[in-house]
C-alpha angles and dihedrals in degrees: 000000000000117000106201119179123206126235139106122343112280135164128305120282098255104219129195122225130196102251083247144083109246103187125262098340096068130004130185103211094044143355122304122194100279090047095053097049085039089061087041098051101051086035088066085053098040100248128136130227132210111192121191135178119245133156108264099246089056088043095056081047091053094053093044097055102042096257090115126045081216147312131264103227132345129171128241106271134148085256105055092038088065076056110035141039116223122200111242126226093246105019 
């Protein structure tokens, strides 16, 4: 899930990708699925978003560390777990 505040215009949301394509969700030579509602989403709001390939290690890094505003897709990992938060089925 994306949290997008409105305000004035800023800079795009700088979104990290895995380096590689994941069908149909995320593509790297055009738009997948996420991609695409994504777009649609912040374009109803009026907000702007930069998507860029990394490997998946560097992308949860990015995040992290504030690099990146946030990341497409990641799987549940101990990794990104130390990162992320991910709803649970029944909490």
């Amino acid at each position: 899930m994306f949290m997008f505040c409105l305000g004035a215009k800023a800079d795009p949301i700088a979104i990290c990708i895995d380096n590689q394509s994941h069908p149909p969700y995320f593509y790297l030579d055009k738009d997948g699925t996420m991609q695409i509602l994504l777009k649609m989403s912040a374009a109803k709001i009026g907000l702007e978003l930069a998507f860029h390939p990394v490997p998946a290690k560097r992308c949860l890094e990015e995040v992290r560390t504030g690099v990146s505003d946030a990341t497409g897709a990641v799987a549940i990992t101990p990794l990104s777990q130390s990162v992320a938060v991910f709803p649970l089925r029944n909490g």
